[in-house]
Steps between C-alpha positions, in 0.01 A plus 500: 500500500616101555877659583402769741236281698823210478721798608294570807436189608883431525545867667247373749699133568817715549350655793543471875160344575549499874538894514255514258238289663595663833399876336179402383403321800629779779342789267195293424419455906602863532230598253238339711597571780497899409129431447383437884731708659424807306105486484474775803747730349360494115092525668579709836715707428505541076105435472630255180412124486646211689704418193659854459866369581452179319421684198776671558723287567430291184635753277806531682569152496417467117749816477721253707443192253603751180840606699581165580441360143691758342788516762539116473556534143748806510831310470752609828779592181260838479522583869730828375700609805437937348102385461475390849719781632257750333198312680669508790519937481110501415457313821719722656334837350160332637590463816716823489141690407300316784751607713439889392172480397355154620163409669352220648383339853579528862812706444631326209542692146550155303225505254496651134129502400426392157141653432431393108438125645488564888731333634813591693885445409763433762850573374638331845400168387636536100808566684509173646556319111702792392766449796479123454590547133761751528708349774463174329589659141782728716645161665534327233648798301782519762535138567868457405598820617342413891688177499824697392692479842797737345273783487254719736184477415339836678409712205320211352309410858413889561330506185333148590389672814379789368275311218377285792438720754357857353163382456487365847542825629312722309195195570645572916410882396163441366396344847510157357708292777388190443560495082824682566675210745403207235678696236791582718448093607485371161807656415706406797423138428633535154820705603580251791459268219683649213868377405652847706762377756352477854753744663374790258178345545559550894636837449197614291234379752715670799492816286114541437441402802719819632301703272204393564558592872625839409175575285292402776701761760487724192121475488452513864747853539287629254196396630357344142277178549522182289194359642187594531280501797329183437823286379678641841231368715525162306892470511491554922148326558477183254571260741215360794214707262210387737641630791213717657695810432567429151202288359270792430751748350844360383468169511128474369525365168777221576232363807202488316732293231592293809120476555405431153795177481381371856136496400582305169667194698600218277233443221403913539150632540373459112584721197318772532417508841785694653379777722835678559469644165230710575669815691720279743825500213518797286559414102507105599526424127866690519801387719241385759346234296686230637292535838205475309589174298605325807129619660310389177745191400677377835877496651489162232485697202675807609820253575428360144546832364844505691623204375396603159708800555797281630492269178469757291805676595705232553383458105679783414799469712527171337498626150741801601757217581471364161484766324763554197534877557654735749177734470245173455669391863432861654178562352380198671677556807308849503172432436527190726622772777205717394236263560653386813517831630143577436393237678745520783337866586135423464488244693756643766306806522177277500637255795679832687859369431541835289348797474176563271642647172238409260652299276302284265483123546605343202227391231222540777481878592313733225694743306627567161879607525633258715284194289632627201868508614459214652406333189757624322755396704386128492462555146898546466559214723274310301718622147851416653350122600386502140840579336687283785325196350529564159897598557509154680333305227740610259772354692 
């Protein structure tokens, strides 16, 4: 008993406390803040109690705390290359069936109901982790042979491509636009970034970028639409969203958010006492919620949160530049990109620099797949600091 509680004290003094201290805070505001903005959606529209997301948002985060633990403590040695490749097919079969057989909201089929516990799964975001992992594991795999300049490398980068880019557009297929770019985004970042000479590197990017044009005549000759209705009007209307011809229709939700910010001011109108919420935003406790912590809390806190997000992620850039592996270096870099990303398209869609894609905001939107992948990925940041120190203090 004395050796395991000694055991886990020292686990804990390995660990990054900044990222660590940075999760608990960002989900821990999250959590409360889930609890104002979704009081008209659980009573108005689910007749349940004020408290019906809290609730359930609880047990996803103590599902969170159980991944984390146990990811921490996985060493990155049993990160098997075939393991992850065989998670990466499930994902692939998931979003393959969603594609056939899929439902979900306004257009998009990117929802697998679970009914035994009633929630909902979302293979788009497990593929987030799985690409992270596999172009990290794949990278670091083909290190020396990238850096060979005797050689051609385009066998090994079609393959890379084809790991990193399948489940991007079967997610594109499944009506999913916004899920689908910060896939094909994270793994850009890591490609530009990977140890493959920048004129095959150059040639590669001109290439999908020829095919990419190609599908798109393909799809228009035929007459097949990516998009649905809804993300169309989006994509051409985002920008100017109160303009009298777009306020009530198009550009409604993103100028009652502008509404909702302008009212808070500073120091915000109280927690609590946000009236946006009620019918003005639809789902505020989802990718709107930003709007509504900014009403409640104040531009002051909601440029907190931002800065929070900034340290955070410089965090783990930080530890990807120190770490001792090829794949501890990537996986970092990834997940770094991933939460950047996220960000970067909430709050552009919320300001009207993008288009509305409803993508989560980091630790403060509700929702069980993306918290949980989310988790784990800071969980394997959080092992590769650990072994990076202990590797260190042996030297």
């Amino acid at each position: 008993m004395l050796k395991g509680l000694k055991k886990l004290r020292q686990f804990f003094a390995d660990m990054d406390k900044w990222s660590l201290a940075l999760t608990i805070i960002l989900f821990g505001f999250g959590l409360f803040s889930i609890v104002s903005a979704s009081t008209r959606e659980a009573v108005n529209n689910l007749n349940q109690s004020v408290y019906y997301y809290f609730g359930r948002q609880i047990f996803i985060l103590v599902v969170c705390l159980i991944i984390y633990i146990f990811v921490v403590s996985v060493p990155t040695k049993a990160y098997n290359r075939f393991l992850i490749f065989i998670l990466w097919l499930i994902v692939l079969g998931a979003n393959a069936y969603l594609v056939l057989r899929g439902d979900g909201t306004r257009g998009a089929r990117n929802w697998i109901k679970i009914p035994i516990i009633g929630f909902q799964l979302q293979p788009g975001e497990l593929a987030k982790p799985v690409l992270i992992l596999l172009t990290a594991l794949y990278i670091e795999a083909r290190a020396k042979y990238f850096r060979n300049p005797r050689i051609k490398h385009w066998k090994g980068i079609i393959i890379m491509c084809i790991m990193g880019l399948s489940t991007s557009v079967l997610i594109i297929l499944e009506k999913d636009l916004g899920t689908a770019l910060i896939n094909v985004a994270i793994f850009g970042v890591m490609f530009l970034l990977s140890p493959i000479s920048k004129r095959e590197k150059a040639i590669t990017i001109g290439a999908g970028s020829a095919l990419v044009v190609v599908a798109v005549f393909g799809m228009l000759a035929f007459r097949i639409n990516p998009f649905t209705e809804e993300q169309k009007s989006r994509l051409v209307n985002f920008y100017d969203p109160c303009d009298i011809s777009k306020r009530n229709d198009e550009g409604y939700q993103i100028c009652n958010a502008y509404i909702a910010m302008n009212l808070g001011g500073l120091t915000g109108v109280g927690v609590g006492r946000s009236t946006q919420k009620y019918s003005y935003i639809p789902e505020p406790h989802t990718d709107m919620i930003f709007s509504i912590i900014t009403e409640e809390d104040g531009f002051l806190v909601g440029a907190i949160i931002i800065i929070l997000y900034m340290v955070l992620i410089a965090r783990i850039l930080l530890l990807s530049s120190k770490a001792m592996t090829v794949s501890g270096k990537y996986i970092c870099l990834g997940v770094a990109t991933y939460i950047f990303l996220h960000i970067l398209v909430n709050l552009g869609g919320l300001f009207a620099v993008l288009p509305l894609t409803g993508v989560p905001l980091p630790f403060m939107s509700y929702g069980g797949s993306f918290a949980i992948m989310l988790t784990l990925s800071l969980a394997m940041v959080q092992r590769i600091y650990v072994e990076t120190k202990r590797y260190r203090l042996k030297f």
